[in-house]
N, C-alpha and C positions, 0 to 999 in steps of 0.2 A: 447349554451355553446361553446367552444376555444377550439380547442385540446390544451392536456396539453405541455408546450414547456421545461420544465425542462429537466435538463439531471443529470440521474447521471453517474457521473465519477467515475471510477474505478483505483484502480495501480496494478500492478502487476511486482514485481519485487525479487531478494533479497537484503539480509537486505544491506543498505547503497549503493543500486544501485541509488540512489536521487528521490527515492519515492516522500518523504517530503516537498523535494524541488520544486519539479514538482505541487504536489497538492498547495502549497503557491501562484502558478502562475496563476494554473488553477482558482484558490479560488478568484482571483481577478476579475474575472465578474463579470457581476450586475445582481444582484437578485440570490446571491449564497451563497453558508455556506460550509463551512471545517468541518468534525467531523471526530477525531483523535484518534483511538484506542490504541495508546499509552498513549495519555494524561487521557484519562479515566481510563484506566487498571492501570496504577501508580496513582493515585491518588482514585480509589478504594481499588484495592487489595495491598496498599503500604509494600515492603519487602516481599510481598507473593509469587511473582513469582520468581522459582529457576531451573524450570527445564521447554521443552518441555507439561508435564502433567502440571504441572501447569499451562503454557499460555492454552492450550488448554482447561484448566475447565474454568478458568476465562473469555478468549474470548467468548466460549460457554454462557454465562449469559450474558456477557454484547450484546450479538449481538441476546437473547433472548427479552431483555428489551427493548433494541432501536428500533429495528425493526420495530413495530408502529410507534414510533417517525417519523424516515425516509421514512414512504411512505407517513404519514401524509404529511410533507415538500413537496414531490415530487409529491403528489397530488394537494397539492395549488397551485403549478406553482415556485417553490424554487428550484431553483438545488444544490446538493449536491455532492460535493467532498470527495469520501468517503476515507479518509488514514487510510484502511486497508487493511493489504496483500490480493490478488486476486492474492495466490499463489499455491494454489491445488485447484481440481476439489471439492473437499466439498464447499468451502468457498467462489469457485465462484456460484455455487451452490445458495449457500444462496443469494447472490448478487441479481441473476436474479429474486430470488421471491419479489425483492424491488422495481426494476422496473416494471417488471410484471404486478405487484399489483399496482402500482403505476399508470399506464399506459403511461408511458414517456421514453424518450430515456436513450441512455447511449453510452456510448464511454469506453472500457478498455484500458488503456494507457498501453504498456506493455515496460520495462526499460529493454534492452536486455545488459547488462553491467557483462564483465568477471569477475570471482572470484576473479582473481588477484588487480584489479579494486577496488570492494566491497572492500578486505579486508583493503587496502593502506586508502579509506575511512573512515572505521569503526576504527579502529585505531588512527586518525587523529579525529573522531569525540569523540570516546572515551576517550581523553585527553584534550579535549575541554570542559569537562564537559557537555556541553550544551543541551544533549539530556534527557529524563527518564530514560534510560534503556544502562547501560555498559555491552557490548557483546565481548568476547574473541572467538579466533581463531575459536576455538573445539565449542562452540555454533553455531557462523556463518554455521559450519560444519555439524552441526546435522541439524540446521532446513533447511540446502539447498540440505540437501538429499530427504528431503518434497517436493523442489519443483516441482512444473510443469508447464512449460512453458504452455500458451493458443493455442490451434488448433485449425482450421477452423471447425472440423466438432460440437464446441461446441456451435458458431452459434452467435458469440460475435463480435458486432463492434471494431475492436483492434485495436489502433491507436500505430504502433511501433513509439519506442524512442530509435535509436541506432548511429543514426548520432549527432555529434556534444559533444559526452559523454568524453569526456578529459575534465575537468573543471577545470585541475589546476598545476602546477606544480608537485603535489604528483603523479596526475593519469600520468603525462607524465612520471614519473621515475616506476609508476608500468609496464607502457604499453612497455618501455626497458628493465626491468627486464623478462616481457615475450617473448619477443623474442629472449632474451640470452639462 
């Protein structure tokens, strides 16, 4: 029997540091699958998420449910790009028991991108309609009190992403507004 060669991918960032973006890229391998915990969570719990507790019950199920799902995948030899936040120590937590279990590799991509940054995006995406889920300021605010950056001694292959993060015009007028 091959050792197994999948990897799963991890993000870790805040909200509208280009998680999304990143995983569409990574997701273009061969022999690989995207699975989107936003696209699930809206489309389960539709209109039910309003607050913090709320994402946290709902993620709570759906990352009970999958869980089989994705080690099955990453036991076959499928790598997975998992877009969901790998953004506190619970949730990476959970991650490790996928691989783990799985017995495959993994990579956490971590999106090191300023507040100021985030918001000029989320804002821009938010009027874009284009995403699930429309997140204001004071949101952005709550759940990136949650975050926590990844550290060495959690023992995680961390692939930074902080080079090259200006994507656009907007982020060029955030990144002069912070140094005003």
């Amino acid at each position: 029997m091959s050792a197994n060669t999948a990897v799963l991918h991890l993000v870790c960032g805040k909200i509208a540091a280009g998680k999304s973006t990143l995983v569409t890229q990574l997701g273009q391998s061969p022999n690989t699958i995207i699975v989107r915990e936003d696209h699930w969570l809206a489309h389960l719990y539709p209109g039910e998420l309003h607050s913090l507790a709320d994402y946290a019950r709902s993620a709570a199920q759906l990352r009970g449910a999958i869980a089989p799902h994705l080690i099955d995948l990453l036991g076959s030899g499928v790598s997975v790009v998992l877009d969901f936040p790998a953004n506190t120590l619970a949730s990476r937590a959970w991650m490790r028991t996928l691989f783990e279990a799985a017995g495959c590799a993994h990579r956490l991509h971590y999106l090191d991108v300023p507040d100021a940054i985030c918001k000029v995006r989320l804002r821009h995406r938010n009027a874009s309609g284009e995403h699930e889920f429309t997140v204001s300021d004071e949101t952005f605010d709550r759940f990136t009190s949650h975050f926590v950056p990844p550290s060495a001694d959690e023992g995680f292959d961390v692939v930074r992403h902080n080079q090259g993060i200006w994507r656009s015009a907007q982020d060029s007028q955030a990144v002069s507004a912070m140094r005003q």
